[in-house]
C-alpha positions in Angstrom: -112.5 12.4 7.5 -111.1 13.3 4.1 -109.2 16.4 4.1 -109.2 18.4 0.8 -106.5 20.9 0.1 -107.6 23.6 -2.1 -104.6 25.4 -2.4 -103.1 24.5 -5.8 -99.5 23.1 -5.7 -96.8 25.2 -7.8 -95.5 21.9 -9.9 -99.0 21.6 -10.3 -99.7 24.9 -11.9 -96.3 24.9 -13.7 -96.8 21.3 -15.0 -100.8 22.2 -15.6 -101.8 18.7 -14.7 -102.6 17.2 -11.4 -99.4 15.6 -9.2 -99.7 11.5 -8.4 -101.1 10.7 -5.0 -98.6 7.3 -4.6 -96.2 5.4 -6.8 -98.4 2.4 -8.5 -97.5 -1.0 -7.1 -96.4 -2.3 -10.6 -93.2 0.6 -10.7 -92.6 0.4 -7.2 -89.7 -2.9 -7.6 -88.1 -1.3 -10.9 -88.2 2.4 -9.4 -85.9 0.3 -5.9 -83.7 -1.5 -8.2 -83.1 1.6 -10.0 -82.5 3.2 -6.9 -80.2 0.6 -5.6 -78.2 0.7 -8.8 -78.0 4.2 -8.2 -76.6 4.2 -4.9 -74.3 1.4 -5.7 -72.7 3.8 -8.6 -73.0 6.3 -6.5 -70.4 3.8 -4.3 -68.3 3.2 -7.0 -67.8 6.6 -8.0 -67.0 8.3 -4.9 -64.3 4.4 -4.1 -62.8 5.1 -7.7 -62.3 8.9 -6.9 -60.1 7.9 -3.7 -58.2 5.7 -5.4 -57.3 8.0 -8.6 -56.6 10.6 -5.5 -54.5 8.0 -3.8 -52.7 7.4 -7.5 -51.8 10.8 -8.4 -50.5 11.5 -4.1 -48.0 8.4 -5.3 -47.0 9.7 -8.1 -46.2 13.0 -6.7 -44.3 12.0 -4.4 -42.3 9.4 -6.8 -41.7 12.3 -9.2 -40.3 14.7 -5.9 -38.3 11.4 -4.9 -37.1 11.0 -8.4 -36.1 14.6 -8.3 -33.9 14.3 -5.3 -32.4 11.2 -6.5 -31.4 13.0 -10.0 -28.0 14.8 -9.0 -27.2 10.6 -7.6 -27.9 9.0 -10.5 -26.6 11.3 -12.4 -23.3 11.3 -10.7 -23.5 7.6 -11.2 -24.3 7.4 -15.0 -20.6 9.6 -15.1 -19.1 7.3 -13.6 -19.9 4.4 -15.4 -19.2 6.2 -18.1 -15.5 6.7 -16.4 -15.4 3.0 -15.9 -16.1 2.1 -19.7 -13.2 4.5 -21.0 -10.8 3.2 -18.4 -12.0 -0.7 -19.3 -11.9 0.6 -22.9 -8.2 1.7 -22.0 -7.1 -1.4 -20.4 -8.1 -2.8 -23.4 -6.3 -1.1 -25.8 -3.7 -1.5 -23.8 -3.8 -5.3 -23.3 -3.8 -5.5 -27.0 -0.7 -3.0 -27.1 1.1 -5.2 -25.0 0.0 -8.2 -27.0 1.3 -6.7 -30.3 4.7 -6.1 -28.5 4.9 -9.8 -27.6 3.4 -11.3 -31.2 6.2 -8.5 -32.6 8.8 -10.3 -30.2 8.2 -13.7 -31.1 7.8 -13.2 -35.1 11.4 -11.7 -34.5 12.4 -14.5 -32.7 10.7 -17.2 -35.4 13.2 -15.2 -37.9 15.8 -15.2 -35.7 15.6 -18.8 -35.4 15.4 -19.8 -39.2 18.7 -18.1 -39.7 21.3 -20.9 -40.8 24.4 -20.8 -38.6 27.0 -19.6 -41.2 24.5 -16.3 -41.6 23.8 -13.7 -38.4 22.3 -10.8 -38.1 23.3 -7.2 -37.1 20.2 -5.0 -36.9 16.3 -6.0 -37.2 14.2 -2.9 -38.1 10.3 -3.3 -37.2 7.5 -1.7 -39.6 4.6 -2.0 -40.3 4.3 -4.2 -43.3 7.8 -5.4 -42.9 10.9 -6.9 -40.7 14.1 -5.2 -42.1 16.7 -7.2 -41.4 20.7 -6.6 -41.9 23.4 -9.0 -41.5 26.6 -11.2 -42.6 26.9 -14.3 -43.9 30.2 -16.3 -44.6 29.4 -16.2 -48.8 26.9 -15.8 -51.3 25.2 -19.3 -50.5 24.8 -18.8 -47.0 22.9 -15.3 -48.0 20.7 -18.0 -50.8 19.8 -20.2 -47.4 19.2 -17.6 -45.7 16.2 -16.1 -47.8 15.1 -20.0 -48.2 14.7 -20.3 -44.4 13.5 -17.0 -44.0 10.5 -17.9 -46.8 9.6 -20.6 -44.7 8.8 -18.7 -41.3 4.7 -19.0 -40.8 4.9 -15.0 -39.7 6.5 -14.2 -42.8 5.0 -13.9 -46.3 7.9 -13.4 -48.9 11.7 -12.6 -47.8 13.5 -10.4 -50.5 16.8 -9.6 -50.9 17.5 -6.2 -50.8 20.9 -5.9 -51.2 24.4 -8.0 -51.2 28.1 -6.9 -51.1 31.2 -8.8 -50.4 34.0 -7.3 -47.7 36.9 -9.1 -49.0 38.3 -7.6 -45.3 36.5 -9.9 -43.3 35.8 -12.5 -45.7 31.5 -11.9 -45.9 28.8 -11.0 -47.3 26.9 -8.2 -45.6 22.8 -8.4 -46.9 19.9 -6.7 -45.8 16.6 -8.8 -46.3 13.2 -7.3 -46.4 11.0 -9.8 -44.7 7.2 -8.9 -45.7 4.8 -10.0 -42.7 1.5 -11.9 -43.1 -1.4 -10.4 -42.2 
């Protein structure tokens, strides 16, 4: 027995065409894969909403973690810092010490060139230059002495600054500036 409605659906009347009785066998396999596809997006969707979920929990709690850790590190940044002044330090102070023993040893160089009829009696360190005052027994040994003191590999040029005879003790006092090398 055929049963026939006759009240009028209201897509019908708002679409003002008759609804389909079935789906036609020819759409029926693309309307399921379409369906399938949409369900599997559907999948993938609601997976890749977790994980970006998961990702930003993470990074919230790395940032809180980074905060408490802050004041630490912080601390720690200082005293590295602290530890490259006081390496910086030793450093310069290494090399001050250094100096004081490359000063000691170009004195000692000079010291050492001096002929034995010459001697001195005061050494006065500068920058650029070894002063140097002493006696010699005459005006030759003061001429050997500025010969051996040219030839010192610390020192550049040796001049003669001054000469006087004290007939007293039979010498010649001389101060010689010694110019260092660089």
């Amino acid at each position: 027995m055929n049963r026939i409605n006759y009240v009028v659906h209201p897509l019908e009347r708002a679409l003002a065409r008759p609804l389909p009785q079935g789906i036609a066998r020819s759409l029926r396999a693309p309307l399921l894969v379409l369906g399938v596809a949409t369900a599997f997006v559907a999948v993938l969707h609601a997976v890749e909403a977790a994980r970006l979920r998961d990702a930003r929990d993470r990074a919230a709690r790395a940032a809180l973690a980074l905060a408490q850790v802050q004041p630490a590190l912080t601390r720690v940044r200082a005293v590295e810092r602290d530890v490259e002044r006081v390496r910086a330090a030793e450093d310069a102070d290494d090399a001050l010490r250094r100096t004081g023993t490359d000063a000691a040893n170009e004195i000692a160089r000079i010291a050492n060139a001096l002929p034995d009829d010459a001697f001195l009696t005061s050494i006065r360190l500068e920058p650029a230059t070894i002063g140097l005052d002493g006696r010699a027994r005459g005006v030759d040994a003061v001429a050997t002495t500025l010969a051996a003191l040219s030839r010192v590999a610390t020192a550049r040029r040796a001049r003669l600054v001054s000469a006087r005879a004290e007939p007293a003790s039979e010498s010649v006092a001389y101060t010689v500036a010694v110019e260092r090398a660089p």
